[in-house]
N, C-alpha and C positions, 0 to 999 in steps of 0.2 A: 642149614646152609642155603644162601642165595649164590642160584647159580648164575652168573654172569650180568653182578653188578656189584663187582670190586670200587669202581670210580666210586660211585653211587654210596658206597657204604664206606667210602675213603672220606664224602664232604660230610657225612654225617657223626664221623669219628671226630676230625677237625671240632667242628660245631660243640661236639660234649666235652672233650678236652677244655676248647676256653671259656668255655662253662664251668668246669670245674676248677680254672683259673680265676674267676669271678668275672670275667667278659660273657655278657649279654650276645645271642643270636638268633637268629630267626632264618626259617627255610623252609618253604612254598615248596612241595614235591607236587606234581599236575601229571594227569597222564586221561588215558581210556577207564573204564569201568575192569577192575581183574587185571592190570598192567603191572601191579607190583606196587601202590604206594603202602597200606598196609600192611605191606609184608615189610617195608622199609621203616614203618612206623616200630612195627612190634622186633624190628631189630636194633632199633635204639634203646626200646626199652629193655631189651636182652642185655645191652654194653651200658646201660646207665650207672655202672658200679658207683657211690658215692652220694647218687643224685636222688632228691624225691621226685616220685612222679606224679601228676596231673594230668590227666585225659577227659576227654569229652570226643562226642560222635556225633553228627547231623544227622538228624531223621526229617527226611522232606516232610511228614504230616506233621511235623514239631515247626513248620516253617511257621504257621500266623501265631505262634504262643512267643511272646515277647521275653528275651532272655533266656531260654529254656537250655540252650547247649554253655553256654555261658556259667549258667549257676551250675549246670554239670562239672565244667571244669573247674571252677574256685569253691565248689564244697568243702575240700580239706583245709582252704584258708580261710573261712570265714570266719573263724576265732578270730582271727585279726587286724578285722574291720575298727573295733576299739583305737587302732595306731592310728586314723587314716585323720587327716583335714576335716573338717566338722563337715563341709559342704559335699564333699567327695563321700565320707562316711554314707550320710541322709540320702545321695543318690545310688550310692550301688544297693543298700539296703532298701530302699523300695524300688530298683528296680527288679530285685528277687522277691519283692513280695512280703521282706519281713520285718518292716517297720512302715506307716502309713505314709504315702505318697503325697508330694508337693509339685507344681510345675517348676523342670529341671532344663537341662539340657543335655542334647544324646552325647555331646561329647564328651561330656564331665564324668558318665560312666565310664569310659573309655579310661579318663585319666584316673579314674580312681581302680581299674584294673591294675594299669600301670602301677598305681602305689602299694594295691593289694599283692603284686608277684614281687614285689621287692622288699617287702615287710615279712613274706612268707620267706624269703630266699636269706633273710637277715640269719636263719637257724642254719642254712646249708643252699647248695646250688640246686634248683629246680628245673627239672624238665617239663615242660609242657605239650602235650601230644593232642590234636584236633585232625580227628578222621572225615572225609564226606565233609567238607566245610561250605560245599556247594548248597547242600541242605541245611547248613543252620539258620535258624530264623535271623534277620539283619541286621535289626539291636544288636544279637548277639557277636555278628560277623562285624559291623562296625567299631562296635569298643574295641573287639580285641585286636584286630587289624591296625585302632586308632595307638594303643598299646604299642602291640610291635613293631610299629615305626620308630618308635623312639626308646627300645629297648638299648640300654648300651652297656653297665658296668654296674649290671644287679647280681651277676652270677645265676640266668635264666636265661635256656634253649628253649625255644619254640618250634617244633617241627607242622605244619599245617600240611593235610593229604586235602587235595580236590582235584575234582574233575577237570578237562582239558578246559580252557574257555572261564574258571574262574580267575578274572585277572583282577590283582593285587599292586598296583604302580610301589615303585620302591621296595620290592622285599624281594630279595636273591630268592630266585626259582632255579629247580632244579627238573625239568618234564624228561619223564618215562617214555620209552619207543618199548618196542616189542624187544625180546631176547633176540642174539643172533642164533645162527642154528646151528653150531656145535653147545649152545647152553640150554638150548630150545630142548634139542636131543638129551644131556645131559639130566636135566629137570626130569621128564617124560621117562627117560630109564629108569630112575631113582623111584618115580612113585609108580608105575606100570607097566614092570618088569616082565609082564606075562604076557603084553599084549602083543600077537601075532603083525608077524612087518606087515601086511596091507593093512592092520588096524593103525600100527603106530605110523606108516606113510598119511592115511588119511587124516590122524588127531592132529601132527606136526602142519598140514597144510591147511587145513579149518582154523588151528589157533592161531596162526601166523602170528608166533613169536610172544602169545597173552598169556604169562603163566596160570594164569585163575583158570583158562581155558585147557592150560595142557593138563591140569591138576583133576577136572572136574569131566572130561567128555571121555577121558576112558570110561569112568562108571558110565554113562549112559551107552555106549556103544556095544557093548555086549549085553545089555538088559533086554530083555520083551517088554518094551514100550509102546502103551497107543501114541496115535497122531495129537499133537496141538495145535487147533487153528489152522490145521488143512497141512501140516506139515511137519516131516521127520523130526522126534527129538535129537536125533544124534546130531545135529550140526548141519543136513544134507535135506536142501528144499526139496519138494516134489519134481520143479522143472529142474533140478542138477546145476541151480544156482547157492551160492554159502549164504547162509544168513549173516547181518552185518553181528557183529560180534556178541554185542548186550545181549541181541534177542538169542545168541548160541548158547550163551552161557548160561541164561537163565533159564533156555528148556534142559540145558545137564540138573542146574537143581529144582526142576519142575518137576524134572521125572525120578528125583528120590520123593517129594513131595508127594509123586501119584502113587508109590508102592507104601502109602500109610493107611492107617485101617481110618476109614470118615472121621470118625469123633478127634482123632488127631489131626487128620487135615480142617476142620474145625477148628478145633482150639488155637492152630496155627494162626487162621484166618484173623482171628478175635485179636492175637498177640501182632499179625502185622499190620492192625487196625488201628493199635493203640500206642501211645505216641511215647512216655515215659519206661515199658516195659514192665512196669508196677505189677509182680504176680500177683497179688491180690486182686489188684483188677480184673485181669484177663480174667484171673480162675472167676470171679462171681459172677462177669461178663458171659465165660463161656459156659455158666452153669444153666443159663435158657435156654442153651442151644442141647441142651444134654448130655453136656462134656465134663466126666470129672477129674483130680488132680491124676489120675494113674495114663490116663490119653496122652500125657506129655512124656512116657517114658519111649514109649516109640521115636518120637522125633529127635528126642536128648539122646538115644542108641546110637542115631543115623548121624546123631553131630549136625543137623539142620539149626540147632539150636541149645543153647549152654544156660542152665538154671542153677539157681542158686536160692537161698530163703527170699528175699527179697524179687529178685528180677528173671526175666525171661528175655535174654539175647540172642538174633539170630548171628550165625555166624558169618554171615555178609550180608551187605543191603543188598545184593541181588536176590541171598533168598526171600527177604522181606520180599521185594518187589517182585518176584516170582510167584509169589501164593497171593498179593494180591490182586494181580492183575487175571489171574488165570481164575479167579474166582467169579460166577456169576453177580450180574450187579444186583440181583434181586439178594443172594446171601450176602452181598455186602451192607446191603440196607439194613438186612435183620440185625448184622452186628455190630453194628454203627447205635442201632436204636439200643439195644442189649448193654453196650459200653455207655452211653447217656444216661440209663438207668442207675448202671454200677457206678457212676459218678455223681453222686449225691452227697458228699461234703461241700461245704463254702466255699474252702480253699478250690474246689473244682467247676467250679461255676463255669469259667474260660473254655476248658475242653470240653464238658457238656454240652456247652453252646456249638461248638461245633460240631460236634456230633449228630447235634438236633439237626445243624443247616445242611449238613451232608446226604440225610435224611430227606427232607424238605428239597418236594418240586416243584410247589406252585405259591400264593404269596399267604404268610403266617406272620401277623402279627406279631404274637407271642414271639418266635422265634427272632423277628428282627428284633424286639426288645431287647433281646436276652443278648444278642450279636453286640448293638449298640452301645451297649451296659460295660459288655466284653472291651467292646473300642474305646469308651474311656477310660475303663482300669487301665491296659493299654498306652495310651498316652500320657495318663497319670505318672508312669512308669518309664515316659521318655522311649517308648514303645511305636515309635509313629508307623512305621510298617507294618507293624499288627494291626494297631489302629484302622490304616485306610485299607488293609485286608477285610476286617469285620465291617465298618463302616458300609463300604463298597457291595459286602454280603448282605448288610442288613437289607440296603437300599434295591437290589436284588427281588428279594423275599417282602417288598413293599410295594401293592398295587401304586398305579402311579398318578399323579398329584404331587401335595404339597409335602406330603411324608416324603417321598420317593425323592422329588428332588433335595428335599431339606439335607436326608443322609448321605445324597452325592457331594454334596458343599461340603459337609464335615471329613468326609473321605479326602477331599481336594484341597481341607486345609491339613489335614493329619497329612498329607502328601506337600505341603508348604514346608510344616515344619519338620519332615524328612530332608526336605532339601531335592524331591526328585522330581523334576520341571516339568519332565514330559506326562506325567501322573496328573502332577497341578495341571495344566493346560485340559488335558483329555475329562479329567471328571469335575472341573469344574465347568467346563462345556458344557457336560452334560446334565449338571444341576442346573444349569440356566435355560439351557433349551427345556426342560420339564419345570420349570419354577412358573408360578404364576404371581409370587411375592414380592413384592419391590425390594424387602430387607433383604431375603436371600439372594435375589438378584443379585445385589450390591456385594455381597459378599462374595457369590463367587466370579464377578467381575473384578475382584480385589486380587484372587487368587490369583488370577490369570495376568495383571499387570505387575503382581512382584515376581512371575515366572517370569516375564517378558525384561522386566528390570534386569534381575540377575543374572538371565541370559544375554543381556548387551543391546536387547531391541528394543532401546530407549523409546522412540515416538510411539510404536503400539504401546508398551506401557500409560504413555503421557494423555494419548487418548482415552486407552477404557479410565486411567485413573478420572479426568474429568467428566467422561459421560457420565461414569458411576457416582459423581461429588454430584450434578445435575440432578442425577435421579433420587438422590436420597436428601438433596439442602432442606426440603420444606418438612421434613419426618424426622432427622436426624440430624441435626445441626452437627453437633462434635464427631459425626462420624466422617460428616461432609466434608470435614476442617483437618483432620487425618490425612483424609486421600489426598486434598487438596497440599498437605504436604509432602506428602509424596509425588506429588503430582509438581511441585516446586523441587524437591530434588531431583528429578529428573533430570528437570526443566535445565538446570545449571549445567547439564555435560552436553543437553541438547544445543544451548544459543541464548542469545541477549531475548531474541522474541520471544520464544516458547518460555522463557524464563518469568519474563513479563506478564506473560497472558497468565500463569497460573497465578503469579501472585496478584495479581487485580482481581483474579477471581475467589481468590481467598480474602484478599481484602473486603471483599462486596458481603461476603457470611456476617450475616447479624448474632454473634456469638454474643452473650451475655459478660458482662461487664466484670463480675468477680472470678469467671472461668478460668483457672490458669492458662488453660488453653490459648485464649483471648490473648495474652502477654506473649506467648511462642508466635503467635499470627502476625499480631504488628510486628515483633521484632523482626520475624521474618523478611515480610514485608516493605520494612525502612531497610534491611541491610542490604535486600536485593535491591532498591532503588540505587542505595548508596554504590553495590559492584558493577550499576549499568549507567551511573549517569544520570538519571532520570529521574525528577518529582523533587520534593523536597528532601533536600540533602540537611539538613540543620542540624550539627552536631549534637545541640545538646538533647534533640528529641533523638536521635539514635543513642545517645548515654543514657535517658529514663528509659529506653525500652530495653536495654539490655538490662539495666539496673531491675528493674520489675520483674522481669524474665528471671531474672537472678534469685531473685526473694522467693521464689516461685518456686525454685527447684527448676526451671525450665518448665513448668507443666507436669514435671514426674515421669511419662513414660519415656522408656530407650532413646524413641527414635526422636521428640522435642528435645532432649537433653543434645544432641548429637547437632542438631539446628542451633540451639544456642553456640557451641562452641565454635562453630563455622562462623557464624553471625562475628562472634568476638574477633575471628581472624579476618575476617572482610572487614572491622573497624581498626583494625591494626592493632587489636591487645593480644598481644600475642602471647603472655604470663600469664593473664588471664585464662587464653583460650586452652593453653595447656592444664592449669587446675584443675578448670570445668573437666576437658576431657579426660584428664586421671583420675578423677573420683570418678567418674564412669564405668572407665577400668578396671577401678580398684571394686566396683558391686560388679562387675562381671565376673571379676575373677571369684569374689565371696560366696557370687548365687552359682558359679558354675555357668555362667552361659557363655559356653566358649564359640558356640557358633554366632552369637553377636558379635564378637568383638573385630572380625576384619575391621570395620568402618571406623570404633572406637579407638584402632590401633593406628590405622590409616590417619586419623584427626590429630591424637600423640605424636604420632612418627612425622607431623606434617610443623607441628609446632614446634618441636625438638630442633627439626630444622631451620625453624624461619630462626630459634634463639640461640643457633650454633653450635648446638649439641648435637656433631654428627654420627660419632658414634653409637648413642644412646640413639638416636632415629634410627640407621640402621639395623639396630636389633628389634628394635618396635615394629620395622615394616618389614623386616625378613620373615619373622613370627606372623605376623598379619599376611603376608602371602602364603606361606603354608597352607594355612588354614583356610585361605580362599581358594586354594587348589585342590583340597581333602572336598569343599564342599561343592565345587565346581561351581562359584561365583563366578563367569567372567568378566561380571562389571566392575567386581574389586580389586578382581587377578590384572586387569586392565590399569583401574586408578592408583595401586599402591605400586605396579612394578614403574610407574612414571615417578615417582617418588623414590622407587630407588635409583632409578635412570640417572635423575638430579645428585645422588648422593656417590654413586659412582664418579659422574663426569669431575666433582669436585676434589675426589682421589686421582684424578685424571687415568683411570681404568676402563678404555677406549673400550676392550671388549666387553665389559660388563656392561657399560653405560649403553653401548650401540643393540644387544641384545636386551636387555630390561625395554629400550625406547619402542623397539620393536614388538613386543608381548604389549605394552602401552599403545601404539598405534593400529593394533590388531583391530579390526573392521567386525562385526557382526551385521549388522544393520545397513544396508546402502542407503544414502545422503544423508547418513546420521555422525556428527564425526565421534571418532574412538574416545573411550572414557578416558585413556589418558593423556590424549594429544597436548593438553595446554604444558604438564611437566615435559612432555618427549623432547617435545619442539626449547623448551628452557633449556633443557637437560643438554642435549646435543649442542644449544649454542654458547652454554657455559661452557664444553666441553672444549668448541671452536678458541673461546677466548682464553680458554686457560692456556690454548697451545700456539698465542695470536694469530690464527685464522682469522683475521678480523673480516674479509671479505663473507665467508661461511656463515661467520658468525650474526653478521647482520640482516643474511640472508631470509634465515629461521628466525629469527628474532622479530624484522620486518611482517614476516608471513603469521607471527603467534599475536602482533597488535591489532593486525588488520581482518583475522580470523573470526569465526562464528564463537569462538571461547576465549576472548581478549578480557570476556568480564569477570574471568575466573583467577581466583590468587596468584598464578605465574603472571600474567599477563599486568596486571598491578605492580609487581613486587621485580621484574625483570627491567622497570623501565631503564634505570641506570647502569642496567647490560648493554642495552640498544644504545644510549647517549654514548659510552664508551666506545665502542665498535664504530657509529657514526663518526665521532673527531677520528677517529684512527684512520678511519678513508676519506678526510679532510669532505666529510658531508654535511656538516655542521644543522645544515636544515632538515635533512631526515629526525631531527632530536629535538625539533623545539615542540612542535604537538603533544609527543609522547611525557617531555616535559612540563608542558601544561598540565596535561593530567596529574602526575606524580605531586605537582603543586599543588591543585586545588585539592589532592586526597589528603594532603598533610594537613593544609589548612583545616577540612572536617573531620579526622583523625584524632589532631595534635597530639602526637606521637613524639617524642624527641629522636628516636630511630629512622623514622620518617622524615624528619627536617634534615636529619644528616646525609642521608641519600640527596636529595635536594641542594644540599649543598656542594657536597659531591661534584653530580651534574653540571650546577652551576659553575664550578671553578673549572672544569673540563673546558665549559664553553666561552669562559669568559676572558676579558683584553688581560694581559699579562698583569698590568698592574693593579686587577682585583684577583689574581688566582692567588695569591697567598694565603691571604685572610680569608679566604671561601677554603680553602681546604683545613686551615685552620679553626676554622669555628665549624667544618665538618668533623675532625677529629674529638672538638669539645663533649658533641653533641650525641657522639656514640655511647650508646652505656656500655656499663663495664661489662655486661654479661652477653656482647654481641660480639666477641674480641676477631670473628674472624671478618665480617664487613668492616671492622676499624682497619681490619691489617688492608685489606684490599683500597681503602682508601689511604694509610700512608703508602701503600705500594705505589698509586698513581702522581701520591705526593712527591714522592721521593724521584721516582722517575723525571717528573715536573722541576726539581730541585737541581735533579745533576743535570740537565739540558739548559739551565740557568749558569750554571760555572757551582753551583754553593754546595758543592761534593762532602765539606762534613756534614751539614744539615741532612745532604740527601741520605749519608750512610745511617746514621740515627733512626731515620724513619723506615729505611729498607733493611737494617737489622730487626725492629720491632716487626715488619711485615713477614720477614723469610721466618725467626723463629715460630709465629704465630701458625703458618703455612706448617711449618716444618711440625710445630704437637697435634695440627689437624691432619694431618697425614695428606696434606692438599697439594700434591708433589709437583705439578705442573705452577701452579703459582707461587712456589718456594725457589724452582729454575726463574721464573720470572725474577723473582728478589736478587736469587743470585747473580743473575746476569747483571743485570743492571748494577748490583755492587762491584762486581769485576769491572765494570764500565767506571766506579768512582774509583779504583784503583787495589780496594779491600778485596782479597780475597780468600774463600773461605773452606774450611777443610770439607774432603766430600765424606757423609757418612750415608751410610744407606738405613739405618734405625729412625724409627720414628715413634720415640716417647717407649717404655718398661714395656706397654702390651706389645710392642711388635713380635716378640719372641714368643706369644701365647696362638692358640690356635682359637678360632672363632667362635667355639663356643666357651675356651677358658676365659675368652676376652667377658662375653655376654656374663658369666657366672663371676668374673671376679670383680665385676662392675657393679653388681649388685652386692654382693658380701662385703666390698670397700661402703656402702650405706646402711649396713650394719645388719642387715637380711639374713636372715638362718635360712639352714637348709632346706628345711620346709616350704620357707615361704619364697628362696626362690624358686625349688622348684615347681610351686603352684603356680607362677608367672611366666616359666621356659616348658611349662607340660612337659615335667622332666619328673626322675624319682629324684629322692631323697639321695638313695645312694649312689646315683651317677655324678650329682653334685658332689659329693664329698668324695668322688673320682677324681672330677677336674681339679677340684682344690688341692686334692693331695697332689697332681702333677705340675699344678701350673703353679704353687707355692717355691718350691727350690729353682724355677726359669728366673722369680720373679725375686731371689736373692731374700725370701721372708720365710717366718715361721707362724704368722699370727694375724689374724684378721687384721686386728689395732694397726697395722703397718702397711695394709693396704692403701691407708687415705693418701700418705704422702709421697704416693708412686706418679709420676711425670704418665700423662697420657688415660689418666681414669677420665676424665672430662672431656668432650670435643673428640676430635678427630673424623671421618669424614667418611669411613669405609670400614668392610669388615677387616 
């Protein structure tokens, strides 16, 4: 019986019930050390009737072994790893170690948990129990965390126990206080019925309300116990102050600990040494010390500790943490060395290694080898926190020089590819300050400007990236040509200057001629000229360099392929630039590198939109903010929420658009502007026109042409925002410059989507007796697959039309516009249609539907978007980091909304296509 925590054992009833209903949950219990979470865990598993169970425990010395709590938990489903995605398979199986390892990525274990508890759960509902989650190593804590976010309709509970201060964003927490004190007292009766009222007034006021405390300081209180560390075991300092709770509790089970005969406090010692429990260990371990198998029957008497064939369990991490901490450091060395010994298998290489460096106090080659060795299996493994744990060790245990700094670098890139900045920043520092290398230099000044990148401090990045291109041009040509592309992306959220200076300075690399590299550079190069104005603009030499660039594969690696596709969209191919970027996608998704893909998804979801596929951007950049939030990108969480700012304002969804613009405008850096100012500032003034704010709207529009990031794709692509808002406040001159532009980019372009905006423009500004034919040969010129720019120019047509008297013509064009509005879900310029057809006399029923998905929920929409292209379960859910079976949840819901029974019948549902918002 838990006494006084009804609530408490009322959300974890809830939880296993719709678990047992096949709804997916998950629940974060957080408290103090002895508070009750365990006692909460092991009462679920008391009420799991129906369910299988899965557990695992954190053991802080199991923190730098990569995956360790993790394989704990999926041991009983690793039979069926066989079901998983071939790429998901290859990474959870090396990241346990049991098929040879390839470079992965840390998320893609995560997702293939996710597919591993829902393959397991296909036989019956699973519970999942993680004790001390505070302790597990962070491979292990990230997958699964990465998992249960997106647990939903696998028929798997996940209950997580940790300490106060493990915070979890998104996952329903449930935090323990102490008992009140009629439970407090209740508890306390029940297990220490004898003990006299000034003993039970003192236990009840010591434990204040910790049941592990009211359970465990009776025993110490009536025992003949010595002092530990200058101070009462029963709970009562020397000066008649309480010790804070941990240290209370843990001299209760210290002082069963000290009424054991040596060789058993011994073999304890050996057992909270060692990190797996493995009885074979211990015992061979504590056979140096003089310890044989019968010295464990004392402690398994006392219940300090629960044996079985295999393992040796203490019965809380406090005992663990009580015998080792009370234990001399000199006996902790001998059993550290004693367990290094005992680990003398292959497979144990990793703990060995630690063992040795625990060992080790002053600087040992051998030992940092063996560390180092550890740190690549490690990373091999998508391990990167083990990695820069060992790394960081090695580098430690390596007199200093060029050794010493080399292994900080590799710590600070294994902390790159964790994703954690402040790590990057601090040891790569420190590899540079001890570097005497110009290479390593280079490298860990590499580290430190993609921490600065992703942190939002665009100019420090833009800097070290160029000193670092400096230092290495005449040694390293292609490595030179890298930064220096980095050092151009930057450049682009920085200004037209800084944009400038890197690519001239990339221009000036004497790269070799057949380098693919060489074709990412120029193309670079001419697009940037092309987005500033500047140099030779000649279209057809930006068409062979993209075409080159093409043949090329972009160069091959991520981040050139990611430049080609932008390059495309600064030339206005915008089919193009989408291609490029979905095969991108589509090998991110194949190799699992889901932490690349923000930028990838950001490029997609950017092109999706320019070709009026708003829906589908929507889901590409909702997906892509996630994931730049999981990994604390700001500069993506920046650039992709201005993209969705844009895609809101066109829903005309005032409050999503004004909060996205806002996350977009967020500052990091002073006098740097925000990564997404050029969408925020579009976004808000589309938002103004769609509700004719036209004064507002020219406002922001005005301020985004004449801005430090006018040379960026809003700032091109809004210009017949600005012309429109101009005529509307009869400003006619505010639109001719900006129309200049727009002209000579069509001409180098030659875009036919591009000519029609221009033309557009032109009939806004032109004498009455050319607007006909300009809007008319605007309409020609639109393709068919831009349908919602076409609508917006019959809409100005039509408008144009009934202020003429020629009210049927106008209704033709403002019915073509309001339905076109009305499948995009672009409701503010659907009023616009309407109105003005009320104005020709037409007027039209109100319905509040917009197109078959309105009635679906926002991820039925995302899932039945793709199953209408003919996508199995599988493979979307490898693209929504979803399971199998929560996809074939929404189908089976959103099927009878959507009046179908069968894939086949999805194609020809109104609103798969376009639309504008989720």
């Amino acid at each position: 019986m838990l006494h006084g925590r009804g609530e408490e054992m009322s959300v974890v009833d809830r939880l296993l019930a719709g678990c047992r209903a096949g709804r997916s949950g998950c629940l974060l219990i957080t408290g103090d050390p002895g508070i009750g979470k365990t006692a909460l865990l092991e009462y679920a598993a008391s009420t799991a009737d129906g369910l299988r169970i899965v557990r695992s425990t954190g053991i802080e010395s199991e923190a730098h072994l990569p995956f360790a709590g993790l394989h704990l938990l999926l041991r009983p489903a690793l039979d069926r790893t066989g079901a998983l995605p071939a790429p998901q398979e290859r990474a959870l199986r090396g990241a346990f170690g049991l098929a040879p390892t390839e470079p992965g990525d840390r998320m893609l274990v995560g997702l293939a948990v996710l597919s591993l508890l829902a393959e397991f759960a296909d036989g019956g509902p699973v519970l999942c129990l993680v004790d001390d989650a505070q302790w597990l190593d962070r491979a292990s804590a990230e997958a699964l965390l990465f998992a249960a976010r997106r647990l939903d309709a696998e028929g798997v509970a996940l209950i997580i126990g940790a300490r106060t201060g493990f915070a979890v964003p998104g996952l329903p927490r449930l935090p323990l206080t102490g008992l009140d004190a009629s439970a407090a007292a209740g508890l306390l009766a029940e297990h220490a019925a004898t003990l006299s009222p000034a003993d039970r007034y003192r236990v009840l006021a010591e434990a204040q309300g910790n049941p592990l405390a009211l359970l465990e300081l009776p025993t110490a209180l009536g025992a003949d116990r010595p002092a530990v560390g200058g101070q009462a075991v029963g709970g009562q300092a020397v000066g008649g102050q309480a010790l804070p709770m941990t240290e209370t509790v843990q001299a209760a089970f210290l002082d069963q600990v000290l009424r054991l005969p040596e060789p058993s406090r011994h073999l304890l010692l050996v057992a909270a040494a060692e990190d797996t429990g493995d009885r074979h260990v211990v015992l061979r371990a504590a056979s140096a010390l003089g310890c044989r198998l019968t010295d464990l029957v004392p402690a398994e008497t006392s219940g300090l500790v629960r044996v079985n064939h295999d393992t040796v369990r203490f019965r809380h991490p406090l005992v663990r943490s009580a015998v080792y901490q009370a234990a001399p450091v000199s006996l902790r060395l001998v059993v550290h060395t004693a367990l290094a010994d005992a680990l003398d298998q292959p497979e144990d290489a990793d703990r060995r290694a630690w063992h040795h460096a625990v060992v080790t106090t002053g600087p040992d080659e051998q030992v940092a080898a063996e560390l180092e060795r550890s740190a690549r299996r490690a990373a091999a493994r998508s391990g990167y926190a083990a990695a820069v744990a060992a790394y960081e060790r090695a580098a430690q245990l390596t007199p200093s020089g060029p050794e010493h700094a080399r292994r900080l670098v590799l710590a600070a890139e294994a902390a790159s590819e964790e994703g954690d900045i402040d790590r990057m920043v601090e040891l790569a520092g420190l590899g540079e300050k001890h570097s005497d290398s110009p290479t390593v230099t280079v490298r860990a000044v590499r580290v430190r400007a993609a921490a600065a990148f992703h942190h939002g401090s665009l100019r420090t990045a833009a800097r070290l990236l160029t000193e670092a291109a400096a230092l290495t041009a005449a040694d390293d040509t292609p490595l030179a040509a890298h930064m220096l592309l980095d050092a151009v992306h930057t450049g682009w959220y920085l200004g037209e200057r800084e944009l400038t200076d890197s690519a001239d300075r990339l221009d000036a690399l004497p790269l070799p001629p057949e380098d693919p590299l060489t074709h990412v550079a120029l193309l670079l190069t001419c697009a940037t000229r092309s987005a500033t104005g500047q140099g030779d603009r000649d279209p057809e030499v930006l068409a062979r360099r993209i075409a080159a660039a093409r043949r090329t594969g972009f160069g091959g690696p991520h981040d050139t392929i990611l430049v080609g596709a932008t390059s495309l969209q600064v030339a206005g191919q915008d089919t193009e630039a989408h291609q490029v970027a979905d095969e991108l996608l589509a090998r991110c998704r194949e190799q699992g590198w889901i932490g690349r893909t923000p930028p990838v998804l950001a490029c997609v979801a950017r092109a999706l939109t320019f070709l009026g596929r708003h829906s589908d951007a929507w889901d590409e950049a909702t997906q892509a903010l996630h994931i730049a939030q999981e990994l604390g990108h700001r500069q993506w969480i920046a650039d992709i929420s201005g993209v969705l700012a844009y895609l809101a304002a066109l829903s005309g969804d005032e409050g999503r658009c004004h909060a996205f613009a806002d996350d977009a405008l967020a500052t990091t850096e002073a006098g740097a502007p925000p990564a997404g100012m050029a969408w925020a500032q579009w976004a808000l003034a589309l938002l103004d026109l769609g509700n004719a704010r036209w004064d507002s709207a020219l406002t922001r529009l005005t301020a985004l042409h004449t801005g430090p990031v006018r040379h960026q794709l809003p700032g091109t692509r809004s210009v017949s925002d600005l012309v429109e808002a101009a005529v509307r406040l009869s400003r006619p001159a505010l639109a001719r410059e900006p129309l200049a532009r727009l002209t000579d980019w069509a001409h180098h372009a030659r875009q036919p989507w591009i000519d029609a905006h221009v033309q557009r423009c032109r009939a806004l500004l032109a004498p009455e007796a050319d607007t006909d034919e300009l809007y008319r040969a605007a309409l020609r010129l639109h393709p068919g697959d831009r349908q919602f720019d076409r609508a917006r120019t019959a809409l100005l047509y039509g408008e144009w039309l009934r202020r003429t008297r020629r009210k049927s013509e106008a209704r033709a064009q403002l019915r073509d516009a309001f339905e076109t509005f009305r499948r995009h879900g672009a409701a503010p310029w659907a009023e616009r249609a309407r109105a003005e057809l009320d104005a020709t006399g037409e007027v039209l029923p109100r319905t509040e539907t917009v197109g078959a998905l309105a009635v679906l929920t926002p991820q039925e929409r995302k899932i039945i978007r793709l199953a209408a292209r003919g996508l199995s379960n599988r493979d979307i859910a490898a693209q929504l980091f979803l399971s199998p079976r929560t996809v074939g949840y929404h189908l089976y819901k959103a099927f009878p909304k959507l009046g179908v029974s069968a894939r086949t019948e999805l194609a020809v549902l109104e609103g798969l296509e376009g639309g504008s918002g989720p």
